[in-house]
N, C-alpha and C positions, 0 to 999 in steps of 0.2 A: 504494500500500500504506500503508494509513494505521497510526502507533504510537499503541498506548495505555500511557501512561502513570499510577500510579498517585502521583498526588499525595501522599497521605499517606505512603505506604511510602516514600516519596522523601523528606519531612520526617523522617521517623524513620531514614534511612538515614543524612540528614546529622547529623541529632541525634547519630549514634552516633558517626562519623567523627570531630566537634566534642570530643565524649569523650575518645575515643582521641588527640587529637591531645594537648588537656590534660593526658593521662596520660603520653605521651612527652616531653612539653615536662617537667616535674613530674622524670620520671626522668634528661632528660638535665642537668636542672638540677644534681641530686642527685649526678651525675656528675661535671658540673664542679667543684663543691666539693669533693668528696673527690681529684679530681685536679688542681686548682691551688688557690692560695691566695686564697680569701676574705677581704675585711676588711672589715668592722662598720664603721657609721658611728656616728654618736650617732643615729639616725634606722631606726627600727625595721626597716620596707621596703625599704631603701636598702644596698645593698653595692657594695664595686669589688672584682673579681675577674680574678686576673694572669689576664692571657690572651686576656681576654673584653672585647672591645667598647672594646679601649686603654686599659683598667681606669677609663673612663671609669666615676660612678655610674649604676646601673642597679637595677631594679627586682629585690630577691632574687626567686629562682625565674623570673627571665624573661630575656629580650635585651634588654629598654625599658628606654629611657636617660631620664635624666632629662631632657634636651634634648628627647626626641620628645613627652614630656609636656607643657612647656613651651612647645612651638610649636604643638599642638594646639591648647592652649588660646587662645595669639596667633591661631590661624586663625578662633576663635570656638568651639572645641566645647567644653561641659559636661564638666564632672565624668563625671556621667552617660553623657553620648556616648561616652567614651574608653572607660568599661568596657563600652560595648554595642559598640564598636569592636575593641577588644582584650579579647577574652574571657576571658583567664586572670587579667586584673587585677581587684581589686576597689575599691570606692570608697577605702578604708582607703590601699591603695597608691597611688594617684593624689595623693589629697589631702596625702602626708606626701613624696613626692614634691615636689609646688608648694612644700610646706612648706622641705624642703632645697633647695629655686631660693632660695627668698625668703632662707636662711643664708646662701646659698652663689654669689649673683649673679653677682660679677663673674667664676667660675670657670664658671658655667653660659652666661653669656654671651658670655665669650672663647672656648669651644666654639662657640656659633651662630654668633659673627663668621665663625671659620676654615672652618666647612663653609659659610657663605654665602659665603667668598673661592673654597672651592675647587670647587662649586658655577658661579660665574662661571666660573671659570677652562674648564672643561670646557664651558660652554657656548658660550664664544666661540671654541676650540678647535674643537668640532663646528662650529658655522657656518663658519666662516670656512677 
C-alpha cells in the first residue's frame, strides 16, 4: 500500500507549526517576566531572570544562554548559522550577545569551565 505524500502541504504545515511554536515561546517568555524578576543588563538583548536558567545571562524572550552562543560559535558556526539554527533569534541578539562574552569573559567562561567539569563528571560516571 503505497502513501502519498504531499510535499508542499507538508512544508506549509511545518511552516505553520514553526509559527506557532514562536508565538508560545514569545508568550511564555512574556510570562516569565511578569512572574519572576527580570534584570537588564547594560546590553540590550541580554537579561538574567530569577528562576530561569540559574539566572545565568540569556537571551531576553528566549532560554539561550549566552554560553550556548559562545560555544557555537567555538564549534565554528556563523552568526548566521545560529539564527538559521535557532529560529527565534535574530542577528541583533547573537551579535550583542558575543558582545557581552567579550564584557563579561571570565564570568562566561567560568560557566563553560563548570559544565565542561560536570559534563566529565557524568561521562565517566556513565562509563564506568
Amino acid at each position: 500500500m503505497a502513501v502519498e505524500i504531499d510535499v508542499q502541504q507538508l512544508y506549509t504545515d511545518l511552516g505553520d507549526i514553526k509559527e506557532m511554536l514562536r508565538k508560545m515561546q514569545q508568550a511564555m517568555s512574556q510570562l516569565a517576566e511578569t512572574v519572576s524578576l527580570r534584570v537588564k543588563t547594560e546590553h540590550p538583548h541580554i537579561v538574567r531572570i530569577e528562576g530561569l536558567c540559574g539566572e545565568r545571562p540569556v537571551i531576553a524572550g528566549t532560554r539561550i544562554s549566552v554560553r550556548t552562543i559562545v560555544e557555537r560559535v567555538r564549534l565554528g558556526d556563523s552568526p548566521e548559522q545560529i539564527v538559521g539554527n535557532y529560529p527565534p533569534l535574530t542577528l541583533a541578539q547573537v551579535y550583542d550577545a558575543l558582545s557581552y562574552y567579550h564584557e563579561h569573559k571570565s564570568e562566561i567562561e567560568a560557566e563553560m569551565a563548570a559544565n565542561e567539569k560536570a559534563l566529565a563528571w557524568v561521562t565517566k560516571r556513565s562509563s564506568g
